[in-house]
C-alpha positions as CSV (number, residue, x, y, z in Angstrom):
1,X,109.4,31.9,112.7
2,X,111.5,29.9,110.6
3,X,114.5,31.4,109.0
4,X,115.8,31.1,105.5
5,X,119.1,31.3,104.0
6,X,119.0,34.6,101.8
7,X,119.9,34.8,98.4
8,X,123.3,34.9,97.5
9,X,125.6,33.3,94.8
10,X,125.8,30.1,96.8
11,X,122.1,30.1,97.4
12,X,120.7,31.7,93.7
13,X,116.6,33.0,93.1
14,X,115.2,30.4,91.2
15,X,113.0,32.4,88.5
16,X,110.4,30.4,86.8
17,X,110.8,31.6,84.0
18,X,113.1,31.6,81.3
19,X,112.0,34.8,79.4
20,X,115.1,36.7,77.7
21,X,113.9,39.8,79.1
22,X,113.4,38.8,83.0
23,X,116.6,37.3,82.7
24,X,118.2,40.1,81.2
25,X,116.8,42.3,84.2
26,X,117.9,40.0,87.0
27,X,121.6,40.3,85.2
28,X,121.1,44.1,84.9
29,X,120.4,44.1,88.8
30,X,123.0,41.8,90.3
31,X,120.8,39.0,91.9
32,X,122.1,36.0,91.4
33,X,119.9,33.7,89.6
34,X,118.7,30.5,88.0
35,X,116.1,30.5,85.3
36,X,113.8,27.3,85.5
37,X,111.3,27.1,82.7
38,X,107.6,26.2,83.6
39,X,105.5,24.1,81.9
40,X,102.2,25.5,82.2
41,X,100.1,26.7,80.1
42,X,99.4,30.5,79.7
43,X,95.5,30.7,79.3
44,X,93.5,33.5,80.8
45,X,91.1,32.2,83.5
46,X,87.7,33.9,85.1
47,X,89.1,35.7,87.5
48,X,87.1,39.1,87.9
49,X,90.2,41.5,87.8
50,X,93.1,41.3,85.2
51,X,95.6,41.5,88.0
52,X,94.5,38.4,89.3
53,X,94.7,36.4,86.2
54,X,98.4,37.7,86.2
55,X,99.1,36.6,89.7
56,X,97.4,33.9,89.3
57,X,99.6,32.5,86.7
58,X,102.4,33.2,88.0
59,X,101.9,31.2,91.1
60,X,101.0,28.3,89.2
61,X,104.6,28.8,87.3
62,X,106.3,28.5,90.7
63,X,104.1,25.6,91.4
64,X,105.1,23.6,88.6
65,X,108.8,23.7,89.2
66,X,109.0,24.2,93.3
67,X,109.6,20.7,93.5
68,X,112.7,20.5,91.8
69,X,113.9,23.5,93.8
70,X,114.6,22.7,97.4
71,X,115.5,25.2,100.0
72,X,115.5,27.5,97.1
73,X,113.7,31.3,96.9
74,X,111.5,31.2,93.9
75,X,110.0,34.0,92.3
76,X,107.5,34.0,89.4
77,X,106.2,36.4,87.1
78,X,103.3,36.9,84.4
79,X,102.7,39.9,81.9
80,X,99.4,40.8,80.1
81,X,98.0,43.9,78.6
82,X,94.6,45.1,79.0
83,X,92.6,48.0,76.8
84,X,89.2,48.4,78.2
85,X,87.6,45.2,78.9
86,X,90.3,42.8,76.3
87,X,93.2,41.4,78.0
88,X,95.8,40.3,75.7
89,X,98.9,37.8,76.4
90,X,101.2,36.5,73.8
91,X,100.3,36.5,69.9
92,X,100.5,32.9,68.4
93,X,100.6,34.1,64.9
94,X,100.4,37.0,62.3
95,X,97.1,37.6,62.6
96,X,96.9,37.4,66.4
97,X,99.5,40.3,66.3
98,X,97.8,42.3,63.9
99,X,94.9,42.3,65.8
100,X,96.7,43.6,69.0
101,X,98.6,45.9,67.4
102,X,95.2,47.4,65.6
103,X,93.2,47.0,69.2
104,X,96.1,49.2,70.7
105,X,97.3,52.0,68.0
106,X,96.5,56.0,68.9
107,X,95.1,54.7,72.5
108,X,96.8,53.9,76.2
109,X,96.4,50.7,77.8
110,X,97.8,49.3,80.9
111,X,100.2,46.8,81.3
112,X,100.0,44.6,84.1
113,X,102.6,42.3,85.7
114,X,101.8,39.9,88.3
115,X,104.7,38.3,90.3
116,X,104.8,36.2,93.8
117,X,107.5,34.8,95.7
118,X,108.0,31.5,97.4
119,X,110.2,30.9,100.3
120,X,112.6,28.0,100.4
121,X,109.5,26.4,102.8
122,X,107.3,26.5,99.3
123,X,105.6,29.1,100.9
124,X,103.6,31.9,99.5
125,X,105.3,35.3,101.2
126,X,104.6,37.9,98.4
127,X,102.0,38.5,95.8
128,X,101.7,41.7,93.9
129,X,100.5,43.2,90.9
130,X,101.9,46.4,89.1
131,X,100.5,48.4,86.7
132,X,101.9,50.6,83.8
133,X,99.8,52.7,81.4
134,X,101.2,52.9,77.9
135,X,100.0,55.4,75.1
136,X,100.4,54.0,71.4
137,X,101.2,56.1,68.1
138,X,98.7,56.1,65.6
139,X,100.3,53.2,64.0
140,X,99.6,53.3,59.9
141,X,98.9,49.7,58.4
142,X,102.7,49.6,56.6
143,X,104.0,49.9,60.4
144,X,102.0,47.3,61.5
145,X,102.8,45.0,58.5
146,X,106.8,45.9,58.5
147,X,106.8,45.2,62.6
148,X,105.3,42.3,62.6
149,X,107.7,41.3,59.4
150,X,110.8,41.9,62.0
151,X,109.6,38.7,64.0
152,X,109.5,40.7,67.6
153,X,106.0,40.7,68.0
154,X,106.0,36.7,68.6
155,X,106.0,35.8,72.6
156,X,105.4,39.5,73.8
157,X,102.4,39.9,75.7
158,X,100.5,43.0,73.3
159,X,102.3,42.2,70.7
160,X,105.2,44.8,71.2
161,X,108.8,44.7,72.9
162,X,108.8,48.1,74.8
163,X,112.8,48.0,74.9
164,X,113.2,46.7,71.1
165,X,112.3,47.7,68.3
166,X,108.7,48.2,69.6
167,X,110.2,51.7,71.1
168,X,109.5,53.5,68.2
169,X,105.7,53.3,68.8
170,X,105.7,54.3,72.1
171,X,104.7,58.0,72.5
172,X,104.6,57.8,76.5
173,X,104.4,55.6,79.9
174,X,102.8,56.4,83.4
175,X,104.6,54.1,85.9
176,X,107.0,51.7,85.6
177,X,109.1,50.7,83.1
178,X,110.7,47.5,83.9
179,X,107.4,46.5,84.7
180,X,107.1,46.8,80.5
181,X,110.0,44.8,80.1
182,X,108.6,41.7,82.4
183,X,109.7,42.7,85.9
184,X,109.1,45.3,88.0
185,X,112.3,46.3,90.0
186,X,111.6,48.2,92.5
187,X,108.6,45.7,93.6
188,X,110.2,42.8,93.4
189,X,113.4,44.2,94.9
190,X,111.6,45.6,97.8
191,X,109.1,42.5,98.6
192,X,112.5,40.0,98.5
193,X,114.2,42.7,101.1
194,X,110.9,42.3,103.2
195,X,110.7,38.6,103.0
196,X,114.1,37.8,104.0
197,X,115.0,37.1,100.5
198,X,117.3,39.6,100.2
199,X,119.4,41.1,103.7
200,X,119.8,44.4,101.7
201,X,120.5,45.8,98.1
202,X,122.4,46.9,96.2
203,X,123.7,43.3,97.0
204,X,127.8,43.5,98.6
205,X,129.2,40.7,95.7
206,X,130.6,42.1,92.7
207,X,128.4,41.4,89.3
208,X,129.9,39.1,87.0
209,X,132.9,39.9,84.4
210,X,130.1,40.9,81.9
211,X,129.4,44.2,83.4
212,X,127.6,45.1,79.7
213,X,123.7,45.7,80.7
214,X,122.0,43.2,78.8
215,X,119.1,45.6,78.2
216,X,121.7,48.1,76.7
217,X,122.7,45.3,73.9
């Protein structure tokens, strides 16, 4: 078995990603880090099960970028939300978001993250899905209307930042709530522990100066 020099600061995750919120989690976390933005695009394929679509992009962001990345850890990461049969990803404009936000008031639908990890080898170690169920306020049309007017909606998958301004229409989670965010930490945290990413956590090097949360901001 071939063995891989864990993360450190020397030796930095590459995330394929460079989403505010993943980033911001990574910096909550301590893992050092280097965000690497892919350049696929993010369109729902026919896989049977939403958690495979989710996976399934984010191995293909890892792919797109592995190549710049050698001897590198990589991990890669995809959010959707699903209410019955709809899955939803990121809103492209206005009306995209009113939609969601309409499809999703006064019921609970799950939010599903799908993240994988490749070892410096560019080899597939860990593949996951997690799953969060979300309940919704009765949203009235003027909350929809002044939301979307704040701008947050755009680049969210549902339509809603869970740790924004979003908050206010969440009446209650079952599961994780990083997962929400973009990341789920004790998942990822775990499966990089069990694939040699990590030798242990909390991690032994000291944070950065900034010791302000991001997600606290």
């Amino acid at each position: 078995m071939m063995l891989h020099h864990p993360i450190d600061t020397n030796n930095p995750l590459v995330l394929a990603s460079i989403s505010p919120r993943r980033k911001a989690i990574l910096k909550q976390i301590g893992i050092p880090f280097e965000p690497a933005g892919s350049m696929i695009e993010e369109t729902l394929h026919k896989e049977t099960q939403p958690a495979d679509i989710a996976c399934h992009i984010a191995t293909q962001k890892v792919e797109s970028i592995e190549h710049a990345y050698r001897n590198r850890w990589i991990l890669g990461a995809d959010t959707i939300v699903v209410i019955d049969t709809t899955i939803f990803g990121k809103p492209k404009n206005p009306g995209e978001c009113r939609d969601m936000l309409f499809s999703l008031k006064g019921k609970t639908h799950e939010v599903i993250t799908g993240f994988c990890i490749h070892d410096p080898g560019k080899k597939l170690v860990h593949s996951e899905a997690v799953m969060t169920k979300v309940k919704i306020k009765e949203l009235s049309n003027t909350e929809i209307e002044a939301y979307i007017n704040t701008g947050e909606p755009f680049g969210k998958a549902g339509a809603y930042a869970i740790q924004g301004i979003g908050s206010f229409m969440i009446e209650g989670i079952n599961g994780s709530y990083t997962n929400v965010v973009g990341l789920p930490v004790f998942e990822v945290v775990n499966a990089l522990v069990t694939c040699g990413g990590l030798t242990g956590f909390p991690l032994n090097f000291s944070l950065s100066s900034d010791k302000k949360s991001p997600l606290n901001q």
